[in-house]
Phi, psi and omega in degrees: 000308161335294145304351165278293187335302208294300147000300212254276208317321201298303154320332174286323191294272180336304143340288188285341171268010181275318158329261212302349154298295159327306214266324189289333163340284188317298186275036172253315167323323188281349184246005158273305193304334185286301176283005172296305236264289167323314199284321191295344196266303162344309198270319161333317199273274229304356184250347144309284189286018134293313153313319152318304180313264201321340178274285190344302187276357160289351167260001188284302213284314163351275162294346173296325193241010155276004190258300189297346183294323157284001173261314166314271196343319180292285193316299155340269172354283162299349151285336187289318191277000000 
């Protein structure tokens, strides 16, 4: 009777480490995606706020050469007049 018990324990042991091997796989695969993921989101945002950069200064250039452009317009004006 033992040896049956023991027989089914011993399978039941053998079972769960195959389970907790299996699982141990599992995350080690799901924290190479994470950090696969993490390095890809990282270069993302930095090709944001580069872009970002680059819009600021092209509206930056923008309003510069929309002011001087209304600053000619004037003098024109007062030459004409």
């Amino acid at each position: 009777m033992y040896e049956n018990e023991f027989a089914a324990l011993t399978l039941k042991l053998e079972r769960a480490l195959a389970n907790i091997e299996g699982l141990v796989r599992d995350n080690d695969a799901l924290t190479q995606e994470k950090n696969s993921l993490r390095a890809k989101l990282q270069y993302a945002e930095g090709d944001l706020l580069s872009e970002g950069q680059r819009f600021a200064d092209v509206a930056h250039q923008r309003d510069h050469l929309f002011q001087e452009n209304q600053r000619l317009l004037m003098d024109a004006r007062d030459r004409e007049s």
